[in-house]
C-alpha positions, 0 to 999 in steps of 0.5 A, a space after each residue: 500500500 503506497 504510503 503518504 507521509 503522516 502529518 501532525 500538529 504540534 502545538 509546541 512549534 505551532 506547526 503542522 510537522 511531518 512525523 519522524 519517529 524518535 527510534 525505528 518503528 516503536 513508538 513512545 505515546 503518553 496521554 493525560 488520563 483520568 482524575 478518579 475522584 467521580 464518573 469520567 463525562 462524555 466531554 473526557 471520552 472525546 479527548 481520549 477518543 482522539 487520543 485513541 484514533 492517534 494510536 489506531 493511525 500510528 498503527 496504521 501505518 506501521 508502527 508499534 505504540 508503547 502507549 502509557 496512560 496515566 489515572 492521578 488518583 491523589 494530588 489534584 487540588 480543585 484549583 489549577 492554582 494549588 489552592 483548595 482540597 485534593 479532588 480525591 478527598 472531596 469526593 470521598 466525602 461527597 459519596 460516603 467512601 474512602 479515597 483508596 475506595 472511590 480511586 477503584 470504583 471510578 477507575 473501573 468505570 472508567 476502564 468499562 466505558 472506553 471498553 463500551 467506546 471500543 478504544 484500544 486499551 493502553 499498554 501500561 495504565 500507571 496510578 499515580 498513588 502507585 509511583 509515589 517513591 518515582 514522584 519524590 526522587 523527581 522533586 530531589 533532581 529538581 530540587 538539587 538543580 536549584 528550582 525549588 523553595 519551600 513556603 509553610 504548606 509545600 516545596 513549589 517549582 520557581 518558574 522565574 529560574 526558566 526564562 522559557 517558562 510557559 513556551 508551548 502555551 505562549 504566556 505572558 508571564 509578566 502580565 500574570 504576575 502583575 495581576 496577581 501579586 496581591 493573592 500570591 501568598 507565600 508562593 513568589 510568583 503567578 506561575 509558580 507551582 506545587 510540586 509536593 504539598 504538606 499535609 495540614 499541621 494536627 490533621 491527617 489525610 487519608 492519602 499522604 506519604 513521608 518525604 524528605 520535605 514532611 509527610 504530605 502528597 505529591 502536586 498534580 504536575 509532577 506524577 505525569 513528568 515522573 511516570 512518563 520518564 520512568 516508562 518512555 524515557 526522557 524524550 519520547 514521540 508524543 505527549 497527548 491531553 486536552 486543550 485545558 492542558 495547555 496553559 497549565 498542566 503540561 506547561 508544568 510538565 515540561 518545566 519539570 522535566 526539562 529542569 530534571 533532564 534538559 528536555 522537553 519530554 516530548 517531541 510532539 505536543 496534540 491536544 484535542 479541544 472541548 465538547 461542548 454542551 449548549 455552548 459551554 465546556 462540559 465539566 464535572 465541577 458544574 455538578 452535571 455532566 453526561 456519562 456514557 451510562 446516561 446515553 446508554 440508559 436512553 436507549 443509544 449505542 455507546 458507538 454512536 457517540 464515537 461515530 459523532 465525535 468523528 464527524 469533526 476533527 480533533 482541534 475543532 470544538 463539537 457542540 454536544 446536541 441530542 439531535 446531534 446524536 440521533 443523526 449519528 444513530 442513524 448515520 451509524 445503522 445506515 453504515 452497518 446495514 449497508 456493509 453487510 448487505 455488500 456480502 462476501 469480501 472481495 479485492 480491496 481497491 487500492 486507489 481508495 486506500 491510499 485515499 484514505 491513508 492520505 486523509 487519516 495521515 492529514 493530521 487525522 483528518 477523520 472526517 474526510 475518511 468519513 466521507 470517503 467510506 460513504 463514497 465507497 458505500 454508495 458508490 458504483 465498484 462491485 459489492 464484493 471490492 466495496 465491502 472489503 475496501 470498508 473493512 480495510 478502512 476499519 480493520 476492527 469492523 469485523 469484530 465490532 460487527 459481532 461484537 455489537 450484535 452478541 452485546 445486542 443477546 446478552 452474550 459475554 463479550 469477552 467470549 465473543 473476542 475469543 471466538 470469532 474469524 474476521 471471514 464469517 463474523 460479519 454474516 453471524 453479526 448480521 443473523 444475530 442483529 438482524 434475526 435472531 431468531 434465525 441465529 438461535 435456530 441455526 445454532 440448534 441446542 447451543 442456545 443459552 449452553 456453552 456460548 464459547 462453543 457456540 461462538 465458535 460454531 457460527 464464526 467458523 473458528 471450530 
């Protein structure tokens, strides 16, 4: 297949830059993860769902990803500006649970909804609670190259020790520090931040560790510089988030990093931009928000949203409408319908895959693959080239086809994963989905026995 040459854009350089991987073939992905304190929004999920078509495209065109993902489980303070309690703590007391117990309720929705999303899962998913001795010796580097000071509540990065500080977000230092000098407190300038926070004088936390500094908790910035270093190195490929990311958090990421190692940790900094609700930046901090559950209690296919937000490009904010959904519903079942109506799978059509390599190598450019499917759908080439042209486009079709379906009876998805061949799973999807009826009488006495047989009865892998 010809190849067109991958193009990103790096908001570091603020430039559309062709990407070169930093070693042959394998390459170093981060991406900002979720704070566990409640349920992830559906806001999160379209930032993670770019994050997710970066790794399927770096994969597409030859590359091995080492994908790690981050959960900050302690240590993210409700203000951005260090102040106010730990998100973890408030939202132990809001649900009546420990931190340690709401850290393992919300990571585990969170791993069940980007299942439901059908992301690829990362190769290592570090907790910050379980990289706390990584977190210290980081500040101590930091520390012993002169960029900390110590105020009554914690150690705090001096960001006036770095004339670059703020590069990736272009700040205006000067203009921070103006405004904010009457609400400083002890910390000595606007953008300066916590690397490690003390725990209250006679109160104890529920999550705290001992430091060489006092007993307390690691700052929010710190855990992704520490866990990015120890997993991918000290400048690896790509550093992945959201646009509230930008002027903050992975500021202080690279400030961090490059007072520790000289470097910029990542080569190429992609952010995704904002769903929208009515307009506004959905966020949890509001006190409503949308989970995944929340749609699918109404009735929708969690893959109908990822169909949704794959009609706008990543650096393009989407406003999140009800309407907006129903149109992918529909966009969606027309899209299934249609392909398996095609048939068997013939010869793929390579001026058509090169196509759409060009437009997904386009700095993701998904909705323009988009549009291109539905060119090939409804277009005039045989059934057997367009149907497997599709599936050549999305090389999971095949399994979310009866993976979708079996969902549809109640069939364990995980034995559906084991069971079926890309060759006959789209005709078993179709009989499940479309006449299940059909299915269960073609399936004899299988039905509801022993589904890994009868799954690998009807795909064919018997």
């Amino acid at each position: 297949m010809s190849r067109r040459p991958l193009v990103l854009y790096d908001n570091y350089t603020r430039t559309l830059r062709e990407f070169e991987p930093l070693r042959p073939a394998s390459i170093g992905l981060y991406t900002c993860g979720p704070t566990v304190y409640d349920y992830q929004h559906i806001g999160n999920y379209r930032t993670f769902l770019f994050e997710d078509v970066l790794k399927r495209v770096l994969e597409w065109n030859g590359y091995r990803v080492e994908h790690v993902m981050n959960v900050t489980d302690v240590g993210h303070l409700v203000s951005d500006a260090d102040t106010g309690e730990d998100k973890m703590e408030k939202g132990a007391r809001r649900t009546g649970r420990s931190a340690w117990e709401i850290a393992e309720l919300y990571t585990g929705a969170f791993l069940e909804d980007i299942q439901r999303l059908n992301f690829e899962a990362p190769t290592v998913l570090c907790r910050a609670t379980d990289h706390i001795r990584e977190q210290i010796e980081f500040i101590a580097d930091i520390e012993k190259n002169g960029f900390t000071y110590r105020t009554s509540d914690g150690i705090y990065f001096d960001t006036s020790k770095q004339p670059d500080y703020g590069y990736l977000a272009r700040l205006d230092r000067a203009g921070l520090d103006a405004g904010h000098r009457v609400d400083l407190g002890e910390k000595r300038g606007a953008t300066d931040f916590a690397l490690w926070k003390f725990s209250p004088p006679g109160e104890k936390r529920q999550m705290e560790w001992e430091s060489p500094w006092g007993r307390g908790f690691p700052g929010w910035h710190i855990e992704c510089s520490a866990m990015a270093q120890k997993y991918l190195g000290d400048f690896f490929d790509i550093h992945c988030g959201g646009e509230d990311h930008i002027a903050v958090h992975h500021t202080n990421e690279i400030a961090q990093t490059e007072a520790r190692v000289g470097t910029r940790l990542a080569n190429f900094w992609m952010h995704g931009y904002f769903l929208l609700c009515n307009d506004a930046k959905m966020a949890k901090s509001a006190g409503e928000f949308l989970r995944i559950q929340a749609l699918i209690d109404r009735g929708y296919d969690p893959l109908a949203y990822r169909y949704l937000c794959l009609t706008a490009h990543y650096r393009s904010q989407l406003n999140f409408t009800w309407d907006a959904l129903d149109a992918a519903v529909t966009a969606l079942d027309r899209m299934r319908n249609g392909v398996f109506q095609l048939g068997e799978p013939g010869e793929v059509d390579a001026s058509y895959l090169e196509r759409f390599t060009a437009e997904i190598n386009d700095d993701l450019n998904v909705p323009r693959a988009l549009a291109l499917a539905w060119e090939v759908l409804r277009g005039g080439l045989p059934d057997a080239t367009r149907k497997a042209t599709l599936l050549a486009f999305d090389r999971d079709e095949a399994a979310n086809a009866i993976e979708h379906a079996a969902q549809s009876l109640g069939i364990p998805l995980a034995v559906v994963r084991d069971s079926y061949s890309d060759e006959r799973a789209d005709y078993a999807a179709h009989l499940m989905l479309v006449r299940p009826d059909q299915f269960v009488a073609w399936a004899g006495d299988e039905v509801p026995g022993d589904v890994a047989a009868l799954l690998r009865k009807v795909t064919g892998t018997e």
